[in-house]
N, C-alpha and C positions, 0 to 999 in steps of 0.2 A: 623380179619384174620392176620394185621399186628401185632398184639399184641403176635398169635398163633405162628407163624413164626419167630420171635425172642427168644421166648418161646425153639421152637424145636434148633433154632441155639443154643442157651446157653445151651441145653442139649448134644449138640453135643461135645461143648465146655468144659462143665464140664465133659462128656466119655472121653475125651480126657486127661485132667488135671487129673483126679482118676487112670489112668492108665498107666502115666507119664513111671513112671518106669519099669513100668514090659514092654511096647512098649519100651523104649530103651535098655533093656536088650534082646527082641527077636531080634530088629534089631541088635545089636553087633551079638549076633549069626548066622542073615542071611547075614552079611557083611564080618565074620569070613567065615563061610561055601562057599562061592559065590565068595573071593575075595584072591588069596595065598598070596599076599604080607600083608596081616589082617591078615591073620591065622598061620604065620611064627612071628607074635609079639609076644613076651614073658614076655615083659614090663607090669606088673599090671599096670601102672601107664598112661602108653600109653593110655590102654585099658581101663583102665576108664574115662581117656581125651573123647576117644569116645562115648561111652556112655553117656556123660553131652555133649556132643557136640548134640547128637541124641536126648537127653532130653528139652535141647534148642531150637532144632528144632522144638518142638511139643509145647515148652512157646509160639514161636513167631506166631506158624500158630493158637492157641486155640486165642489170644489176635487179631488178624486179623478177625477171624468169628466170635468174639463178637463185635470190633466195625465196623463187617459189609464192610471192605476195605480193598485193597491191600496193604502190607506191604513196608516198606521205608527204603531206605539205611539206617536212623539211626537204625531199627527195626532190621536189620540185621546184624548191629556193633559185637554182639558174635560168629560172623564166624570169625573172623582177628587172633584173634589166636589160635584158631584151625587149621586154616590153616598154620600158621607160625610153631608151632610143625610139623605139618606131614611133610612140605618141610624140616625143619631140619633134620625128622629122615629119609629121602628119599624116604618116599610113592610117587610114581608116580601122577602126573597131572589125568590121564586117571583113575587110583585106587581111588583119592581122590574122583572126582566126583560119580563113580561107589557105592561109599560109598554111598553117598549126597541120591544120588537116591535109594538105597536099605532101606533106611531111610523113603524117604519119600512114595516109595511104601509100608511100615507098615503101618505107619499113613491111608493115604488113604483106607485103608484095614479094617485097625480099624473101620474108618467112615463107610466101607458100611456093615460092620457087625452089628452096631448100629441099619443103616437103616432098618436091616430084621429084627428086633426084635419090633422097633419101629416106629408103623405107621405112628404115627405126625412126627417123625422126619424126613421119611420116601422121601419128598417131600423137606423139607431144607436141606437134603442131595446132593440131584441134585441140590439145589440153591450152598448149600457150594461147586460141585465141581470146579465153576467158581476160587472161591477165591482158593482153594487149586492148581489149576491150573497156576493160577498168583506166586502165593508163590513160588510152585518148580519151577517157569520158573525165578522168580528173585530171589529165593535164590542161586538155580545153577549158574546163572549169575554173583553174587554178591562174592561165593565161588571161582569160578576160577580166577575172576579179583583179589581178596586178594591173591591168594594162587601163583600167577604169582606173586606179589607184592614181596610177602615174598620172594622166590625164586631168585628175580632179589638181592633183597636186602643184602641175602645167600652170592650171588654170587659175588655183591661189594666186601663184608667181606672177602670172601675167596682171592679173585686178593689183597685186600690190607695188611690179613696175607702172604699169599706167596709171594710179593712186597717186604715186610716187613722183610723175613726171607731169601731170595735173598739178600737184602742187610748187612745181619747180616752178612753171609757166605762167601760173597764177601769180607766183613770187615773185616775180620777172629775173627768173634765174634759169641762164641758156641749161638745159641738158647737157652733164657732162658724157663724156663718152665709155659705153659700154652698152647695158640693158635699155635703160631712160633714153639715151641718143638712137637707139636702136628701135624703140616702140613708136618715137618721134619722127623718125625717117618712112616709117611701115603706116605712119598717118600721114604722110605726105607734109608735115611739118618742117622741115627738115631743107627745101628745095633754096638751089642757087642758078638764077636771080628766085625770089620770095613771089609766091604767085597770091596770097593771102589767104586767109581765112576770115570764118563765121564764130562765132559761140554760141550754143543755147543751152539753158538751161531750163530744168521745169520740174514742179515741184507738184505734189498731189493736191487738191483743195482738201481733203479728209485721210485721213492713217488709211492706207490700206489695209487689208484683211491680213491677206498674205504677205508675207517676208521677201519671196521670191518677186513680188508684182512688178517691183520698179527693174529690176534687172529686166525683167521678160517688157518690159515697158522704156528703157532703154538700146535692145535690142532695135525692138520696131523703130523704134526715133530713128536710130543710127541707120535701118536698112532702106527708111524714107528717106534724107538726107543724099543716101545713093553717092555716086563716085565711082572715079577708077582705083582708091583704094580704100579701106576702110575707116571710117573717122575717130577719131579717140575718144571714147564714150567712157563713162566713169560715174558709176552710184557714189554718192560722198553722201551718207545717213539716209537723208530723207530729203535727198538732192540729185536731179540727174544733172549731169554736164557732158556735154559732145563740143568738141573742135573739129572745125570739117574743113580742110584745105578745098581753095577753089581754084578752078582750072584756071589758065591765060584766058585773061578779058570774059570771064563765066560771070553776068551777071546774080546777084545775090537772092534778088526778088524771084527768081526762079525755082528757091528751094520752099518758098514761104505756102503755097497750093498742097504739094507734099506733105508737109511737115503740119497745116490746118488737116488733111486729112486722116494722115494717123494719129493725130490728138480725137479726133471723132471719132475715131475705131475704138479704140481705146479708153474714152469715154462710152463706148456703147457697152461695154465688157464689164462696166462702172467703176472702171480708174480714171476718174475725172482730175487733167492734169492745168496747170498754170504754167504757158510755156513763153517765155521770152527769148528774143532772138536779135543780138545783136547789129550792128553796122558791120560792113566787109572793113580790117582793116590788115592792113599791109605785111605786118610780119608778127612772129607770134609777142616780140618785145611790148606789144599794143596790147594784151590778153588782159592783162588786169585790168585794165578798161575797158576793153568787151564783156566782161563777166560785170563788171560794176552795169555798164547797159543795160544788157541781159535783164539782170535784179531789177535794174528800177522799171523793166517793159513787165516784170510779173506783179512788181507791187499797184502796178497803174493799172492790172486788170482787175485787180477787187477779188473779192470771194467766190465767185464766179467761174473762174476760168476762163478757160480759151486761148488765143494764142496772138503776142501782139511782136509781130518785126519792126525794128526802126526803119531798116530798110523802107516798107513802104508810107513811113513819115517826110512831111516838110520837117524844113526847121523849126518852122511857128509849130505847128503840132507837137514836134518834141518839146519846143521852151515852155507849153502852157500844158503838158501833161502831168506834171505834177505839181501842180500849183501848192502852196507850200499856206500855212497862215497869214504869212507877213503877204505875199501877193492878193489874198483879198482885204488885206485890211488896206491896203495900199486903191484900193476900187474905190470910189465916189457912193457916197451911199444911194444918192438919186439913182446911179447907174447898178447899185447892186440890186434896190429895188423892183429896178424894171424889170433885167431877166429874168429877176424870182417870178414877179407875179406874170410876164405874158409868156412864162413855159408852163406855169400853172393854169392858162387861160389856152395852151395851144399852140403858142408859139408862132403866134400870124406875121407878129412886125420882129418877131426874131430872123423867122426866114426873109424876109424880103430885106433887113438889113443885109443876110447874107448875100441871098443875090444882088444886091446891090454894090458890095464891094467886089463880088467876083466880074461883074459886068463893067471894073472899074468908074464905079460913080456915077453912072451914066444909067437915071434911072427908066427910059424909056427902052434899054434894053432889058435892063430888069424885069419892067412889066411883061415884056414879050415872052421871056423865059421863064416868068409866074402863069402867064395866061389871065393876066389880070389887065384890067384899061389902064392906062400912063396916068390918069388922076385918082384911080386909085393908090397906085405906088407914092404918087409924090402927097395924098394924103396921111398914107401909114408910118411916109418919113418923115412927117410932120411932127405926127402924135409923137415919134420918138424921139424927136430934139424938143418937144415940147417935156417929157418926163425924164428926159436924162441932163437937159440943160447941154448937150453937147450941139454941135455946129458938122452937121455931115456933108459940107463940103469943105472941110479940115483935116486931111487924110490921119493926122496924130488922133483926132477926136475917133475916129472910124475904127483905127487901131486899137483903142481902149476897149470902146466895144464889142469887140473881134475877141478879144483878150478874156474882159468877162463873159461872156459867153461862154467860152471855152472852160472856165474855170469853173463858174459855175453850174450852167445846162450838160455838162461831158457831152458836148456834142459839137 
């Protein structure tokens, strides 16, 4: 009876091996019909990956019901790169297996069609479904743990080309051509005529907890930022950097609402981040002076955080944002006096200087737009050519005062 039973196994074995082909040639079709991301490949060359993949499948499960046992990680060595190809071409995790499986429900199908035609076999059928059971339970197994592998490994690659072509850009060194020119082009980097880019960068105000934070805090930046292709985002330590090509004529000040917003998401999660955001400039040859921007829009936020675009600066606003030692010692003491003490006091004849120079000098609109009577104003400007010594209708005198203000009140 043992002799009979091995007998029907090996017939099983050999239906299966005669039929090799033409079983992975239906199953490509029931994986094509069954699965869009299969039936959207155009690649001959994919497509017959799969098929020798699906062919394989039926070597290792015919060699399993002949010697009688479940199959073993080395048995199943011919999945690794199969699976390394599909993560390449971007089949889905959930598609690959759905493949796996439409695979091996042929096979099995094959078997019980066997069985109705062959009565001896009939009976080693339901022995074999044990082993065919084990098979698809550890070849599925055996398929996702590679195909995860391959994928994790994808993904080193990619963080150490984009690392890699980050620091060429930075270095103002074009991409040469291969990986780096190819990560460059897929960020919209790459374009002729040069439609420009942005830089930001943004760094935590305190170490995260977690290791992963700033990646998953990258992520978000990059998918605020938005585009028709994805921007070249890159953790460098305890540094995020994103490059985000902009459209023809796509004003810049339109990512800056976005980009304030998911700093507040993300701050509410309590990854409170410091992000700087460069000027649009022209082509990426301009990068190392976008990320020098960048840098100097994070250190002009303080400790604090938050998010500052030059974009929505003047040029005054940029030349007295980081005022440096030698620009106040360069200040009039009278004049440095004053700001200190009337933003100590409230800041009354500060603001109506303001207004005063926005309403170009013309103090009777000034008052208007204080809500104050016209001798009030021209007695507030009094007081303050009285303790500054300066002459406010000397536009260089007005300037000064514009100047320290700014340097001193951060306002």
């Amino acid at each position: 009876m043992l002799v009979a039973g091995v007998a029907a196994m090996e017939r099983i074995a050999a239906m299966l091996a005669a039929r090799r082909d033409e079983l992975a040639q239906e199953s490509l079709r029931a994986i094509c019909a069954n699965i869009p991301a299969y039936a959207a490949i155009t690649d001959e060359s994919i497509l017959a990956d799969v098929t020798e993949h699906v062919a394989e499948n039926h070597d290792a499960l015919c060699d399993s019901l002949l010697r009688g046992r479940p199959v073993t990680g080395e048995d199943l060595a011919f999945i690794a790169p199969h699976a390394a190809l599909r993560a390449r071409r971007g089949v889905a995790l959930a598609d690959f297996l759905h493949a796996f499986r439409i695979g091996h429900h042929v096979l099995w199908s094959a078997i019980v069609e066997l069985a109705d035609v062959d009565t001896e076999a009939r009976a080693e059928a339901l022995q074999s479904a044990r082993l065919v059971m084990e098979f698809i339970d550890l070849a599925s197994t055996h398929a996702a743990q590679t195909y995860l592998e391959a994928q994790q490994l994808l993904l080193a690659e990619g963080d150490r080309v984009r690392r890699d072509l980050l620091e060429d850009l930075l270095g103002g060194r074009a991409p040469a051509p291969g990986p780096r020119l190819s990560a460059a082009r897929a960020a919209g980097l790459n374009r002729d005529p040069p439609t420009g880019c942005v830089l930001l960068t943004a760094v935590p105000t305190c170490p995260p907890d977690d290791e992963l934070a700033l990646r998953s805090a990258a992520s978000t930046l990059a998918r605020a930022l938005g585009g028709p292709v994805r921007p070249l985002a890159v953790v460098r330590q305890d540094e995020i950097v994103i490059v985000r090509a902009l459209g023809p004529g796509q004003d810049p000040r339109a990512l800056i609402e976005p980009i304030s917003s998911a700093q507040r998401d993300l701050a509410a999660t309590g990854l409170a981040l410091s992000v700087g955001v460069s000027t649009a400039i022209e082509t990426t040859a301009d990068l190392p002076a976008a990320y020098c921007e960048a840098c100097g829009a994070i250190e002009a936020l303080g400790p604090g955080g938050g998010v500052l675009a030059l974009a929505e600066l003047s040029a005054f606003d940029y030349l007295t944002l980081r005022g440096d030692a030698t620009a106040l010692r360069l200040l009039a003491p009278a004049v440095r006096r004053f700001v200190t003490e009337d933003a100590a006091c409230g800041g009354a004849l500060i603001g109506t200087l303001r207004a005063y120079a926005a309403a170009n000098l013309n103090a009777k609109v000034a008052a208007e737009r204080l809500y104050i009577h016209v001798n009030t104003a021209h007695h507030r400007l009094s007081r303050i050519e009285e303790k500054t010594g300066c002459d406010l209708r000397d536009l260089a005198d007005v300037q000064e005062l514009l100047i320290a203000i700014k340097l001193l009140d951060g306002t």
